[in-house]
Structure formats: structure tokens, C-alpha cells
C-alpha positions in Angstrom: 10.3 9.1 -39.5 7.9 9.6 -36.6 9.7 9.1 -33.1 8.3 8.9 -29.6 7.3 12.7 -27.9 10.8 13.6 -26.4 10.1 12.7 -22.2 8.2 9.3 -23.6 8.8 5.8 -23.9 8.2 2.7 -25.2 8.1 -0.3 -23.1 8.9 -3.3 -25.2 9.8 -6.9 -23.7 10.8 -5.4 -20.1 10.4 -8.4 -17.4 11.8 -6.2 -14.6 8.5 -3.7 -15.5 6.2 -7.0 -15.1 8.0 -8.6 -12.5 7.3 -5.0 -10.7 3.6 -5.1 -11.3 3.1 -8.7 -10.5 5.1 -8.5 -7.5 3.5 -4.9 -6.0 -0.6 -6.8 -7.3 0.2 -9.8 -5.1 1.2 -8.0 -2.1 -1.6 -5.4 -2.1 -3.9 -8.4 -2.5 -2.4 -10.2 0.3 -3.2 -7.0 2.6 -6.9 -7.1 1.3 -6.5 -4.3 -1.3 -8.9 -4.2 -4.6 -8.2 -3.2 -7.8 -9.1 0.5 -9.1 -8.9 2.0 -12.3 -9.4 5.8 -12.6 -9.6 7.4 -16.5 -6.0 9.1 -17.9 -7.9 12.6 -18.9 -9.6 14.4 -15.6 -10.6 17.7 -15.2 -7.8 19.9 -14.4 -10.1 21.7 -11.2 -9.9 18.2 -9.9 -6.0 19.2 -9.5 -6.0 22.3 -8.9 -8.6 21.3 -5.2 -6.5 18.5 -4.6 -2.9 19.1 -5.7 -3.0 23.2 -4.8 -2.6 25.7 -7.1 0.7 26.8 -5.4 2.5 23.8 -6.5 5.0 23.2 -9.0 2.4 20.6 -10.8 -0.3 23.1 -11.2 1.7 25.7 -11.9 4.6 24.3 -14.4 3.8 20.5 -14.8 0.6 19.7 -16.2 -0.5 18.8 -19.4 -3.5 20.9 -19.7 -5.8 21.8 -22.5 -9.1 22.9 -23.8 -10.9 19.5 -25.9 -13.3 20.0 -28.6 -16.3 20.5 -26.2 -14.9 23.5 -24.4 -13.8 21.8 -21.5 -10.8 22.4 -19.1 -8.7 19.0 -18.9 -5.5 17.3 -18.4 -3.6 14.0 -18.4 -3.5 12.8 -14.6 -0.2 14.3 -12.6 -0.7 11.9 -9.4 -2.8 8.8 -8.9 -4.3 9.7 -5.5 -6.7 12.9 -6.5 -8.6 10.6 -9.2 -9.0 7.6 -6.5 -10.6 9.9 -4.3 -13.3 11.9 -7.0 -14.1 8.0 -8.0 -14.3 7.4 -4.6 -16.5 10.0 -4.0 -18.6 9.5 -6.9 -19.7 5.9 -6.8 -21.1 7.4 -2.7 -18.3 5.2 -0.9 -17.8 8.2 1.8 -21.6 7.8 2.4 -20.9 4.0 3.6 -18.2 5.1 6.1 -16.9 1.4 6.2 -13.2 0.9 5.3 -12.3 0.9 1.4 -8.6 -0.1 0.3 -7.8 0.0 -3.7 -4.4 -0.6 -5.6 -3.5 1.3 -9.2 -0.7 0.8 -11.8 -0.6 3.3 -14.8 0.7 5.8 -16.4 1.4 9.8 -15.3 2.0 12.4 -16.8 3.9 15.7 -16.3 5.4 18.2 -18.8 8.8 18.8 -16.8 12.3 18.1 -18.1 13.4 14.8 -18.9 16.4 13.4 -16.9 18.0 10.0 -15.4 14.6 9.2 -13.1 12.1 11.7 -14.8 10.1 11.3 -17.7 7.0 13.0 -19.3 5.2 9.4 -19.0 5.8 7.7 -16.1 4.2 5.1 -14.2 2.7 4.7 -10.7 2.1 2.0 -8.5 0.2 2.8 -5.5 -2.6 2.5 -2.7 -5.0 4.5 -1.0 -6.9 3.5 2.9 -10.2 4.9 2.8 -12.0 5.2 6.5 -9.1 4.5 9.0 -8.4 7.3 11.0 -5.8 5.1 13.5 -2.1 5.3 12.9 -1.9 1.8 13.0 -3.3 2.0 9.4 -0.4 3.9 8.8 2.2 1.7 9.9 0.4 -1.3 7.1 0.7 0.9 4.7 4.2 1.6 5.4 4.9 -2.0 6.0 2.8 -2.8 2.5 5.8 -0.8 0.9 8.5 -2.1 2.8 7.2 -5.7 1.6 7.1 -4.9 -1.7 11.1 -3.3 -1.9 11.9 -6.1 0.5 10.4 -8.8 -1.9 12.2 -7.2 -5.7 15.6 -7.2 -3.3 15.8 -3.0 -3.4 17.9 -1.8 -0.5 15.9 1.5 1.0 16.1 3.7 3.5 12.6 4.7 5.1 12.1 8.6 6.3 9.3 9.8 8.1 7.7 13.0 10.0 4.9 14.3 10.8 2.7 17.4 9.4 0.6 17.6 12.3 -3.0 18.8 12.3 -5.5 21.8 12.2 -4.9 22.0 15.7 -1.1 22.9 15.7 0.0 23.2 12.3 -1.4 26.9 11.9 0.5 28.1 14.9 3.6 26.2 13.1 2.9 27.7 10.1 3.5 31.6 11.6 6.5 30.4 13.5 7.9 28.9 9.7 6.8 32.0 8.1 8.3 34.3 10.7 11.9 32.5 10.2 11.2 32.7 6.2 11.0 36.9 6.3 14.0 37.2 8.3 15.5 35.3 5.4 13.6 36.0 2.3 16.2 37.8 0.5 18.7 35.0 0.9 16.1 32.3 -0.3 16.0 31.2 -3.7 12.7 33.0 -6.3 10.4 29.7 -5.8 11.1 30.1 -2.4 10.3 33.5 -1.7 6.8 32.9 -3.6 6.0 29.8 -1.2 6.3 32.0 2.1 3.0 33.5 1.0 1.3 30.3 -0.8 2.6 27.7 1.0 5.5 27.9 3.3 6.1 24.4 4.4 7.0 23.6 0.8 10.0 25.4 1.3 11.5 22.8 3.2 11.3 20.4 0.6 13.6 22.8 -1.9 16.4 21.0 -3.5 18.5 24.5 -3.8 21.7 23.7 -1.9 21.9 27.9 -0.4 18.2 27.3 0.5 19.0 23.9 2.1 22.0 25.2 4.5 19.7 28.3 5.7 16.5 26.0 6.2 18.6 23.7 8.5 18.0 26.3 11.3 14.2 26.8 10.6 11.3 25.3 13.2 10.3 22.0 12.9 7.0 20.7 13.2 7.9 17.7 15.7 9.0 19.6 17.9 5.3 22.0 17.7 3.0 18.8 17.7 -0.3 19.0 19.9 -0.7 16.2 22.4 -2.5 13.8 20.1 -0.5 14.3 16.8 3.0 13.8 19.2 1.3 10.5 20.8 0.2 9.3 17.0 4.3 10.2 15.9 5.5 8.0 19.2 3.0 5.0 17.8 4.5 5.1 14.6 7.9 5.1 15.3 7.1 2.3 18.0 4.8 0.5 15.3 7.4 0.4 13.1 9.6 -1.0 15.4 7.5 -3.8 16.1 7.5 -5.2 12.7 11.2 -4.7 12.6 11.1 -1.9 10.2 14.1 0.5 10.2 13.8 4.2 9.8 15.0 8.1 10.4 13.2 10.6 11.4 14.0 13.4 9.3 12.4 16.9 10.4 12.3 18.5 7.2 10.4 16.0 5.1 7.4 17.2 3.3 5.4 15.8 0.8 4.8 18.3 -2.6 0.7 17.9 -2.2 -1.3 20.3 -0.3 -3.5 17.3 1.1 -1.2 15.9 3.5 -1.2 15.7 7.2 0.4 13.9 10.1 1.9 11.1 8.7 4.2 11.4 5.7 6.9 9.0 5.0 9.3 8.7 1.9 11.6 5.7 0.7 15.0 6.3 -0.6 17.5 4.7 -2.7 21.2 5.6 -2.5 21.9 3.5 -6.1 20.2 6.1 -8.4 21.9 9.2 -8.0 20.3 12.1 -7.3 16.7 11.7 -7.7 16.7 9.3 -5.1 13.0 9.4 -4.2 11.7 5.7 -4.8 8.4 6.3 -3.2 6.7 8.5 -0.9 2.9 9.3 0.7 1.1 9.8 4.0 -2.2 10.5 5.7 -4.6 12.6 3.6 -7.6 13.0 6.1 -8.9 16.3 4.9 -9.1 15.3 0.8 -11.9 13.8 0.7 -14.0 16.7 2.3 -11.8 19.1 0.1 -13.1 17.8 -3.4 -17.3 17.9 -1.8 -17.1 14.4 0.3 -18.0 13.2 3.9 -15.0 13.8 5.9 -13.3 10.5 5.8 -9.7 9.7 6.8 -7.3 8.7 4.3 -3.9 7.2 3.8 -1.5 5.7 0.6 1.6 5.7 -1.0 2.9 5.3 -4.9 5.6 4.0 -6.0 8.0 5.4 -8.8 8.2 2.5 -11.5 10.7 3.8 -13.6 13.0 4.9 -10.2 13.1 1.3 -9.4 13.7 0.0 -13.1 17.1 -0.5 -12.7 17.4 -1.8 -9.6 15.4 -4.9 -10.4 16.8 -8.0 -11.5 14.1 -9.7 -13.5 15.1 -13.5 -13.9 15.5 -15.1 -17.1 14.6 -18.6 -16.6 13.4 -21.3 -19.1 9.6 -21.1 -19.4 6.9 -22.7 -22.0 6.9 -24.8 -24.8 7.7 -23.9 -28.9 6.1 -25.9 -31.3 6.9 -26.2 -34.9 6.4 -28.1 -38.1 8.9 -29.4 -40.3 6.1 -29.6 -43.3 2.7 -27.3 -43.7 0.4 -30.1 -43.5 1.5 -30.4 -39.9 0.5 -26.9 -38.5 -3.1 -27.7 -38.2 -2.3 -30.6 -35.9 0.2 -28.8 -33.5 -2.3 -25.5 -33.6 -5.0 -27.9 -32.5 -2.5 -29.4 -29.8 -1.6 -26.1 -28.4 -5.1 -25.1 -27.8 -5.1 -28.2 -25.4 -2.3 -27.7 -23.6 -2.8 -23.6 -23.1 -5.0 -24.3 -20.7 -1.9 -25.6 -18.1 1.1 -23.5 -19.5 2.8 -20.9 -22.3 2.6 -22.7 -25.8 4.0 -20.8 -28.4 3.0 -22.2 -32.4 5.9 -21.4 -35.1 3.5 -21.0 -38.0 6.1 -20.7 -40.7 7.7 -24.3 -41.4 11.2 -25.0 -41.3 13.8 -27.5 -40.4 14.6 -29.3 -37.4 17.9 -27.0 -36.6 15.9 -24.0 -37.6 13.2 -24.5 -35.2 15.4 -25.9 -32.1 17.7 -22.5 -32.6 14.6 -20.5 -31.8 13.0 -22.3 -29.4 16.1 -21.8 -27.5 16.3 -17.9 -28.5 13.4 -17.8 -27.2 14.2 -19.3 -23.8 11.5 -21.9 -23.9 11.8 -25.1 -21.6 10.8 -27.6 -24.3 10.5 -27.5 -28.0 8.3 -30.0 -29.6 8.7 -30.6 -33.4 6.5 -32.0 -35.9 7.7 -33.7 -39.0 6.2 -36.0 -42.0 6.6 -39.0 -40.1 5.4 -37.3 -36.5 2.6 -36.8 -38.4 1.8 -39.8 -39.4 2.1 -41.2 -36.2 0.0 -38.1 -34.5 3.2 -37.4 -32.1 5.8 -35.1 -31.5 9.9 -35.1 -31.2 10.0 -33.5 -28.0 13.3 -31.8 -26.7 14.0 -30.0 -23.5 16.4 -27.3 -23.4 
């Protein structure tokens, strides 16, 4: 027997998966976000500019091969890099007027499967186009924070800032600095970021590498002027909309295209990968992968993080029709097409008795069943029931 790829699922008659989509849709909408759509298969330099070839997606994570034309590929790791090469393409960056898009699909990354982490996984998420205030980043946070707040997920909200060009490089030797003295206490992935990419160290999960990083520099406290004046909006932004957060000085996102803002939202219900979303400002991306420099912000959410801390409802909804005869399913076909244009009508084509078809209507959770029989028929009506 042929079985799913192991790290791969099938999603069959999940409400709380809808009731994620519908409910993430409606409130990007409401904040004046359109609908994008960028293809599964990309070229892998795409992730490799974007991404950075020193991280763990590049280098470990993607599904990467040669097609039948010769060319480099791969199934999408992230949402954000295609958004921005569409972006790009269709000459949005030559507009320089504000562009705002929402996703939902799938992901893909060959890591090991666990509670929280699958081969296939799917994204919702949003990316600002043209906004270089931090007031941009305080809707997109709040954008998140609606959309937890409206499925009834308790979070916590963490943010920090990257900083800039202007003081990040003279962070960066400070970090790196503290690093050597340390190197040959840090974990192997570790010791191979000091030269890549050093701030990813902070983000390592390796408990030794944790307790030693606790003493390293942070970046808040290296901010220029106007990246420590954006931080001090955010926080007071935030505020504002009565939005509660921490500050935590070690946050990083796992992207090589962030700066200043980064934020992540947490979940203490779902053990330890307890990542539910995350993002930040992205204002150099666009310029890496050949566009006009334009600012950019966004976030995506983890679907499958969040799965089980929806409650989908399982209310009464629709009507089932059946016949009790075979002459009679031409007449209630014809009668469902009329009333499918209001509500969820549901035609039993196979006929069967009056118990028979009442038992399923109410397996199937419908609000009303409506039955025909030889003398409905005649009469051109229904026995109507509501469960």
C-alpha cells in the first residue's frame, strides 16, 4: 500500500484548519490587505539571496533538485522571498506606492518530523511593501495579535530590534569579539556562525550555548539614535493599542533579511516548539534580489503550531435532502439548485427510508432534513424536519 511521504499529511475534514484560514482572510482584508499567490517550485538562488546561504534552510532544509530542463529548483521554504521576486517582477517597486498582500499555503522543508514540525507545513502570512515608518510595524503586529485574539489562543508577544547598517556592523565585531573568547565552549553550528553569521548564534536552542550567550552584547543596548527612537515608538505603539509584550534581547529571526524590527509570538500550551509566529522589518530584500530599495515588513503564522489550540465549533448548519423513491431525486436535485443560492444543500442520491435518511442528516450535523416520498411527490412538497 502506498502511504503519505513520512513528514506529510493529509488534511481531511479539519474545521479548526478552515476556521484558521477564514478567520486570518477576514482580518487581513479588514486592514486593507490583497490576496497573493506565489508558485510552490522557485528557483533555489531565489533562497539562497534571500534566505542566506549560512542558514540552516539553505544549508540542511531544502528540498532541492535539478528538473528535466537542467534547472536548479526547490519547493518554497518561507512565503516572504517569493512575495517579494513577484513583487519585483510585475515592477510594483517601480510605483513606490504602498502594496500589502496576504498568503496561505503550503511549505516545505526536509528536517525531522516532530510534535510542531512537518515536511509540509502551512503558512499564513503578510507582507507591507513601501512603509518605511514603525507605525507600520506596530499594524502588523496588531494584525497578528487580532487574529490569536479572535481563534481565543493565549500568546505571549517578544520583540527586539536588529538595528541598521548604521550600528549593526560595529555590533556585529563587539558579538564576534565575545564569540572567540568562547568558541571552544560553543556548540559545532555555533562555532561555524561566528564567521557566517554571528547573530544567529543567539537564536541557538543548545542549552550550554544558551547559559554562555546570556552574557553576550546585545544590540539594544548598541542602537544609533534613530533605530533606539524607532524601538521607544514601538514599545509605546504597542502600548497604545493595549498590546502586551517583553522585550527580549536575544531574539533573532533565522533569515538574513531582517532589520530593526523583529517580533515573535509564543505559546506556552505546545511544548517545546513554542514558536506560533514570528517576522519583522525586511527593508534591504527587496534591493537584495535586483529591486528599487523599498521598505518592507510581515509576519507568518505557523498553521499546524496553532492546530491544536483551536476550537473549531460544531454547530448545525445546511439542509439534507433525500428521497424515499428514485422517481423523486429529479425533483429534489432541481430544488436544491434553487435553494444553493442562499445556503449549504446537500442531495442523498441513493434512496432510502425515512429513518435511514433522518439518521444521516443528523450524522451529518445538518440543521434541517427535508424528505421526499411517493406521496410528497405527488403533491410537489417536502416532509421537512429540523434537528
Amino acid at each position: 500500500m502506498i502511504k503519505a511521504l513520512r513528514g506529510m499529511k493529509d488534511i481531511i475534514e479539519d474545521k479548526r484548519f478552515l476556521k484558521i484560514f477564514d478567520t486570518a482572510r477576514e482580518i487581513a482584508q479588514n486592514y486593507g490587505y490583497e490576496y497573493i499567490e506565489t508558485p510552490i517550485l522557485e528557483e533555489t538562488a531565489l533562497f539562497k539571496r534571500s534566505v542566506g546561504e549560512s542558514s540552516d534552510i539553505v544549508n540542511k532544509e531544502m528540498y532541492q533538485f535539478i528538473d528535466k530542463g537542467g534547472n536548479d529548483v526547490c519547493l518554497r521554504p518561507e512565503g516572504t522571498a517569493g512575495v517579494v521576486r513577484s513583487f519585483i517582477e510585475h515592477k510594483f517597486d517601480r510605483q513606490q506606492t504602498p502594496k500589502r498582500f496576504w498568503y496561505f499555503g503550503p511549505m516545505f522543508r526536509y528536517e525531522r518530523p516532530q510534535k510542531g514540525r512537518l515536511r509540509e507545513f502551512h503558512q499564513f502570512g503578510i507582507e507591507s511593501f513601501g512603509e518605511a515608518s514603525v507605525y507600520e510595524d506596530i499594524n502588523v503586529i496588531a494584525m497578528a495579535a487580532d487574529i490569536f485574539d479572535a481563534l481565543g489562543i493565549d500568546y505571549t508577544l517578544k520583540i527586539n530590534s536588529l538595528g541598521c547598517p548604521m550600528c549593526m556592523p560595529k555590533y556585529r565585531d563587539k558579538l564576534v569579539e565575545f564569540l572567540n573568547e568562547h568558541k571552544n565552549n560553543l556548540c559545532e553550528d555555533c562555532q561555524r556562525r561566528i564567521s557566517q553569521n554571528p547573530i544567529r548564534t543567539l537564536d541557538c536552542k543548545v542549552e550550554s550555548c544558551q547559559a554562555i550567550l546570556k552574557d553576550a552584547p546585545k544590540i539594544t543596548d548598541n542602537l544609533c539614535e534613530n533605530c533606539q527612537s524607532d524601538f521607544e515608538k514601538l514599545k509605546k505603539g504597542l502600548e497604545n493599542l493595549g498590546i502586551e509584550y517583553e522585550v527580549d534581547k536575544n531574539l533573532v529571526r533565522g533569515l538574513d533579511y531582517y532589520t530593526k524590527t523583529t517580533f515573535e509570538f509564543v505559546s506556552n500550551e505546545i511544548g517545546a516548539q513554542s514558536a506560533i509566529a514570528g517576522g519583522g522589518r525586511y527593508d534591504r530584500l527587496v534591493e537584495f534580489l535586483g529591486g528599487k530599495p523599498t521598505p518592507g515588513v510581515g509576519f507568518a503564522i505557523g498553521v499546524e503550531r496553532i492546530l491544536d489550540l483551536v476550537k473549531a465549533e460544531d454547530k448545525r448548519s445546511g439542509i439534507y435532502m433525500g428521497a424515499m423513491i428514485e422517481e423523486a431525486i429529479p425533483f429534489i436535485q432541481k430544488k436544491a439548485k434553487e435553494l444553493r443560492n442562499k445556503e449549504k444543500v446537500f442531495v442523498e442520491t441513493k434512496p432510502k427510508s425515512l429513518k435511514a435518511h433522518l439518521k444521516a442528516a443528523d450524522k451529518g450535523n445538518f440543521k434541517k432534513a427535508m424528505i421526499v416520498g411517493e406521496d410528497e411527490l405527488k403533491k410537489g412538497e417536502f416532509f421537512e424536519k429540523e434537528l
